[in-house]
N, CA, C and O atoms as a GROMACS GRO file, in nm:
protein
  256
    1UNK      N    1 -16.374  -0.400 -16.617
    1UNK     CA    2 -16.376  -0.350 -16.753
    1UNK      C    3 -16.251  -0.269 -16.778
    1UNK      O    4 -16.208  -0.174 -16.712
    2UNK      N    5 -16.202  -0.324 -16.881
    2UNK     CA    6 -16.081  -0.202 -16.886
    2UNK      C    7 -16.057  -0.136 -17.003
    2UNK      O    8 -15.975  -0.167 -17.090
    3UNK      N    9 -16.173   0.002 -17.002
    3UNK     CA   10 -16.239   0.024 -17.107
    3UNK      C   11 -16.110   0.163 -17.179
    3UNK      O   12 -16.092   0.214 -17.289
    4UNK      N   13 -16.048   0.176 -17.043
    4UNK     CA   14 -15.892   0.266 -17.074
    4UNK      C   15 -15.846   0.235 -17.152
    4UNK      O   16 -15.829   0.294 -17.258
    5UNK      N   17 -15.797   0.081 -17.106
    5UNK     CA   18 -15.676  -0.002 -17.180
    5UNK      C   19 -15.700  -0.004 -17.362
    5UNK      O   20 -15.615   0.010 -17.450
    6UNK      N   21 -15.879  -0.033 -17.376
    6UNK     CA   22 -15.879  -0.049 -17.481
    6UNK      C   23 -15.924   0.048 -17.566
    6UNK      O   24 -15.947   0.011 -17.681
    7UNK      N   25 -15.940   0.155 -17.542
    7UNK     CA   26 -16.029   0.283 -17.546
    7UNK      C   27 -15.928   0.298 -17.710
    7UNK      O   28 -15.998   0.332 -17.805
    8UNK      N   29 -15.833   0.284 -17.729
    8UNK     CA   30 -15.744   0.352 -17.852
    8UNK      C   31 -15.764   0.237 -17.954
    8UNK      O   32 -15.748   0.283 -18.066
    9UNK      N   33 -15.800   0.074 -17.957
    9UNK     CA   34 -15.839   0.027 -18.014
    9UNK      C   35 -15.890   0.011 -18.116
    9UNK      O   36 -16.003   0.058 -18.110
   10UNK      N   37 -15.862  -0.042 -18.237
   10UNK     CA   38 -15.959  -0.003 -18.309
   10UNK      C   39 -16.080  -0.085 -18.323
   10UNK      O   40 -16.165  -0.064 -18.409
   11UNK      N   41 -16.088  -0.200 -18.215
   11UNK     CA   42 -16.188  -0.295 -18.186
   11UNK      C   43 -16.305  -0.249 -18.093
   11UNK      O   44 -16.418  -0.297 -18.076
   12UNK      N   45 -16.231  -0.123 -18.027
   12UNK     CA   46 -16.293  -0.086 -17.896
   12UNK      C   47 -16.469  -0.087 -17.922
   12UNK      O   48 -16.536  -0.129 -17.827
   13UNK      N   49 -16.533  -0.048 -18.031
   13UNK     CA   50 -16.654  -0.034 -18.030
   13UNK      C   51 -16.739  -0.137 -17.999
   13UNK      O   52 -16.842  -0.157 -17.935
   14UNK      N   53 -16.607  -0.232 -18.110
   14UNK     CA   54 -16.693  -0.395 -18.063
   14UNK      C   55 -16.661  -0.459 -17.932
   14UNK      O   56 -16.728  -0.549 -17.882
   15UNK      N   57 -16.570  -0.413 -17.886
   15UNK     CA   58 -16.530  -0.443 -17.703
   15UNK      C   59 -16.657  -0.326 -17.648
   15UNK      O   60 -16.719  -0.392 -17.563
   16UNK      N   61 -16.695  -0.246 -17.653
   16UNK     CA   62 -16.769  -0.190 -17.542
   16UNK      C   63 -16.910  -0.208 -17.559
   16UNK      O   64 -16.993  -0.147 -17.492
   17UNK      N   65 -16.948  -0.328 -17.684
   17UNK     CA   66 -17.139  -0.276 -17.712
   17UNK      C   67 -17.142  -0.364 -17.612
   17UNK      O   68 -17.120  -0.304 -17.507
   18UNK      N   69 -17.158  -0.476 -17.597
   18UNK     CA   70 -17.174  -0.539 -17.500
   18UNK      C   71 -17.181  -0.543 -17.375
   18UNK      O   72 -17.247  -0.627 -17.313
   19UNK      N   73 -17.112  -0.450 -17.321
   19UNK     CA   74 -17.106  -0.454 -17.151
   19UNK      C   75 -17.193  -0.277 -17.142
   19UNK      O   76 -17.264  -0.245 -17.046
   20UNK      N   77 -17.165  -0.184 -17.263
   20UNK     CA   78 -17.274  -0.118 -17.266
   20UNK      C   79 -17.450  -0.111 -17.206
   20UNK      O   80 -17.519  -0.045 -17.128
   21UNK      N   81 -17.468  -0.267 -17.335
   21UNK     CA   82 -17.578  -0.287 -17.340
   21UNK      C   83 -17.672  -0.342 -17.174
   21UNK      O   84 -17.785  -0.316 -17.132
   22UNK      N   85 -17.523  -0.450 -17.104
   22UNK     CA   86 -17.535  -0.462 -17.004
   22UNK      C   87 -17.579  -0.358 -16.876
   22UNK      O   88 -17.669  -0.379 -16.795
   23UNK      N   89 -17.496  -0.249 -16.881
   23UNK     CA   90 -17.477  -0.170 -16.787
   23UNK      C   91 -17.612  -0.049 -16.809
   23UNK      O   92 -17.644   0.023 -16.715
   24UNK      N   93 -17.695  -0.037 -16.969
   24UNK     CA   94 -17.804   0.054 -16.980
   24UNK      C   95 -17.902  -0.041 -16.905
   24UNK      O   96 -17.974   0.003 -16.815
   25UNK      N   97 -17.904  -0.172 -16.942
   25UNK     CA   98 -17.992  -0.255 -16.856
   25UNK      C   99 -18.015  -0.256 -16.702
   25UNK      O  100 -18.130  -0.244 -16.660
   26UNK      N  101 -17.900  -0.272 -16.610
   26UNK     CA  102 -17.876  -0.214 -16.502
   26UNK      C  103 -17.906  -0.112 -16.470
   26UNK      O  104 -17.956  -0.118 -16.357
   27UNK      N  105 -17.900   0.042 -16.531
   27UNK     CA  106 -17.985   0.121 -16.537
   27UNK      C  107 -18.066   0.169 -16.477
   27UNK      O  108 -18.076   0.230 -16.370
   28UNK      N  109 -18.162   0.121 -16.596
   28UNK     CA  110 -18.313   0.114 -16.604
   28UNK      C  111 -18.372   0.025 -16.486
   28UNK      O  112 -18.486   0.043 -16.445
   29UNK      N  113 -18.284  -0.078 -16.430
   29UNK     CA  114 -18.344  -0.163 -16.346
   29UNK      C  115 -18.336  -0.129 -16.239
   29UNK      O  116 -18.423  -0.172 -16.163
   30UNK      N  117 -18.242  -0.048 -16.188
   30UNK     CA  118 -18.165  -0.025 -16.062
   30UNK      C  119 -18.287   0.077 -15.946
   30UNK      O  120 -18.374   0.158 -15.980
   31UNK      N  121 -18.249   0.034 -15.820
   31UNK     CA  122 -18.358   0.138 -15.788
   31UNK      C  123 -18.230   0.229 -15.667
   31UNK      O  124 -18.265   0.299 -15.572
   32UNK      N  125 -18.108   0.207 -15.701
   32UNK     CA  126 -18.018   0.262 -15.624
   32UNK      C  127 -17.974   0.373 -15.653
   32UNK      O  128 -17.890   0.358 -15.742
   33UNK      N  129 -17.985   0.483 -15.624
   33UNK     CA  130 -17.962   0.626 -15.694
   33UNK      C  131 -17.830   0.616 -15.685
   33UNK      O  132 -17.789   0.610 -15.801
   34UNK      N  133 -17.717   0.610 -15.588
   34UNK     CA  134 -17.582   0.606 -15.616
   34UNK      C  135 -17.541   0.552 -15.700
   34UNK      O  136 -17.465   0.610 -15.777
   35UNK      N  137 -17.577   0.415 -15.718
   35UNK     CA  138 -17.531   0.315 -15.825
   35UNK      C  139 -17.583   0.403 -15.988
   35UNK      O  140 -17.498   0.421 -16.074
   36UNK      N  141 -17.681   0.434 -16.003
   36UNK     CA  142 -17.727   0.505 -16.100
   36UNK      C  143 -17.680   0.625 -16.178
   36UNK      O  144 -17.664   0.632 -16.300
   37UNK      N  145 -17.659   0.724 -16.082
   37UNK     CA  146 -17.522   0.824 -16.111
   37UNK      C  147 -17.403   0.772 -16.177
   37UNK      O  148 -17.364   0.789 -16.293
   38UNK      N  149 -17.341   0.691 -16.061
   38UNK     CA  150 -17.243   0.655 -16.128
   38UNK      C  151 -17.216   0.551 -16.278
   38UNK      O  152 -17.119   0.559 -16.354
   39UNK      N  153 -17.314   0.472 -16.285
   39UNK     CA  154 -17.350   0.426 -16.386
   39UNK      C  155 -17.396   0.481 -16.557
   39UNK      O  156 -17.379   0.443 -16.673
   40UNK      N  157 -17.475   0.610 -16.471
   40UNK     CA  158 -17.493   0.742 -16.597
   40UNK      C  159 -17.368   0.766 -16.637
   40UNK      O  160 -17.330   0.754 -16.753
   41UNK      N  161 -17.298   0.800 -16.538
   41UNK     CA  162 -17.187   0.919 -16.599
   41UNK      C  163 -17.055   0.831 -16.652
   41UNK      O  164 -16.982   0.894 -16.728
   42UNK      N  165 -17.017   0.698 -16.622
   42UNK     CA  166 -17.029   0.587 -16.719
   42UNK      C  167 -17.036   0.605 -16.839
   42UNK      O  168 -16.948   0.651 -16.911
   43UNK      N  169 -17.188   0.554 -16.883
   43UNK     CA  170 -17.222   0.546 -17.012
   43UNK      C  171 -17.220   0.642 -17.086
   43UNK      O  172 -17.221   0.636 -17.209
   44UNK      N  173 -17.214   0.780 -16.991
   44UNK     CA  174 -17.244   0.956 -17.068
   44UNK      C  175 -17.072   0.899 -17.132
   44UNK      O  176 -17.059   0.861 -17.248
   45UNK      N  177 -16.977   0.902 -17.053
   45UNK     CA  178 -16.839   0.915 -17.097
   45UNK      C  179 -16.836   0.857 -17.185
   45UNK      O  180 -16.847   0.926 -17.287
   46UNK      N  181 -16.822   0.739 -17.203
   46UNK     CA  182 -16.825   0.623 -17.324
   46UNK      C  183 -16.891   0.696 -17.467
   46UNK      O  184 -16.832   0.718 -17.573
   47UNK      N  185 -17.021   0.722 -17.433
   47UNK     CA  186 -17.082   0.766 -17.525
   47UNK      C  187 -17.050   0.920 -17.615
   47UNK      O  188 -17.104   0.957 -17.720
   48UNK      N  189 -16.965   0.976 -17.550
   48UNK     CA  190 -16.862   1.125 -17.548
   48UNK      C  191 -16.746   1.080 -17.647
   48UNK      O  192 -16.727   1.124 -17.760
   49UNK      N  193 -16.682   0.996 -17.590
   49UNK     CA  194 -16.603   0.944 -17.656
   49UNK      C  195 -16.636   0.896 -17.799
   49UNK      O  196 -16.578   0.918 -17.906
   50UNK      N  197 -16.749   0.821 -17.770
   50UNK     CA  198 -16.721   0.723 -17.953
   50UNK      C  199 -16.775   0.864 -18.041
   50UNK      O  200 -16.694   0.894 -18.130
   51UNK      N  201 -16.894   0.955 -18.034
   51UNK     CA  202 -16.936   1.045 -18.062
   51UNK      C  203 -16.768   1.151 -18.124
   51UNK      O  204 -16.740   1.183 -18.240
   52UNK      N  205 -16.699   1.177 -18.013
   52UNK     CA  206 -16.600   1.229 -18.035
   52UNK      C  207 -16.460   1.174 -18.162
   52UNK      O  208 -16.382   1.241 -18.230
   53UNK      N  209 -16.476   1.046 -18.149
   53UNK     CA  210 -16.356   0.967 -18.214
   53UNK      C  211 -16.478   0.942 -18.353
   53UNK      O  212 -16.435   0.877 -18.448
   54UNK      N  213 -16.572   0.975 -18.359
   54UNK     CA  214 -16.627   0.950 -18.500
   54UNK      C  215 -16.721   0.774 -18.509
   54UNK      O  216 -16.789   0.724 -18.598
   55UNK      N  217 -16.677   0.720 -18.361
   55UNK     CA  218 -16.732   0.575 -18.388
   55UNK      C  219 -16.893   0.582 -18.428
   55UNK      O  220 -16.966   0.499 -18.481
   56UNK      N  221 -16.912   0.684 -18.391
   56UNK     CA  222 -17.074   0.704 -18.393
   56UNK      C  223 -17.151   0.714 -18.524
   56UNK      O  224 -17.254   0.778 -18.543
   57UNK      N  225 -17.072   0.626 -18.626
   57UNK     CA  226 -17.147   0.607 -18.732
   57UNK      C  227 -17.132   0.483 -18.752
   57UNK      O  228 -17.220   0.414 -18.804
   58UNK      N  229 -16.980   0.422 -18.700
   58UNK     CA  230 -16.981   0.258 -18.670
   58UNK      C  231 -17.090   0.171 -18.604
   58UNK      O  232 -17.128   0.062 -18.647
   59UNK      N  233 -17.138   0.240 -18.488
   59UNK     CA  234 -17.222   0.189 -18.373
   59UNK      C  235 -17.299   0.285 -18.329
   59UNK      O  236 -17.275   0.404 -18.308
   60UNK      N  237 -17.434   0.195 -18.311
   60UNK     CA  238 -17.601   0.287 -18.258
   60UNK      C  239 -17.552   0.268 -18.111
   60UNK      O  240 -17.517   0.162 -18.059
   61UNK      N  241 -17.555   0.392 -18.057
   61UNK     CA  242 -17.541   0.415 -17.952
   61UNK      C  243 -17.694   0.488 -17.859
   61UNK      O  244 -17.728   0.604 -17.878
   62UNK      N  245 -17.743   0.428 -17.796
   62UNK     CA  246 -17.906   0.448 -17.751
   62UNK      C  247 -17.879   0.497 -17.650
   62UNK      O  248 -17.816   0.427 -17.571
   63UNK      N  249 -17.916   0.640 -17.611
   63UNK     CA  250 -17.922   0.739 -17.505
   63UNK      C  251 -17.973   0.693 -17.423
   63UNK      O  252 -18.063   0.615 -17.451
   64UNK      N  253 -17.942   0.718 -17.287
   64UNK     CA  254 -18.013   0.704 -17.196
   64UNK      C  255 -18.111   0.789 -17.121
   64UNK      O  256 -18.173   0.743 -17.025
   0.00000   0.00000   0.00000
């Protein structure tokens, strides 16, 4: 994912719902606590970001 590269985008929202949606799925499914952490703090960032840049009226962003 090269969620850096595209992070300034102005597509980026529509580049990240998707692998988002993927990765909350993983989640919820996962029974690996490492993988899980790191996966949280992931989606926490992402979700910091669009919140921060204002996308967060562009795109429903579902807490985890």
């Amino acid at each position: 994912m090269h969620f850096a590269q595209w992070s300034y985008h102005i597509s980026f929202p529509d580049l990240a719902t998707i692998p988002l949606i993927y990765l909350r799925k993983f989640y919820e499914t996962t029974t690996i606590e490492s993988l899980r952490r790191v996966v949280k703090r992931f989606i926490d960032q992402v979700n910091d970001f669009f919140s921060k840049s204002k996308v967060l009226d562009y795109i429903i962003v579902k807490k985890v």
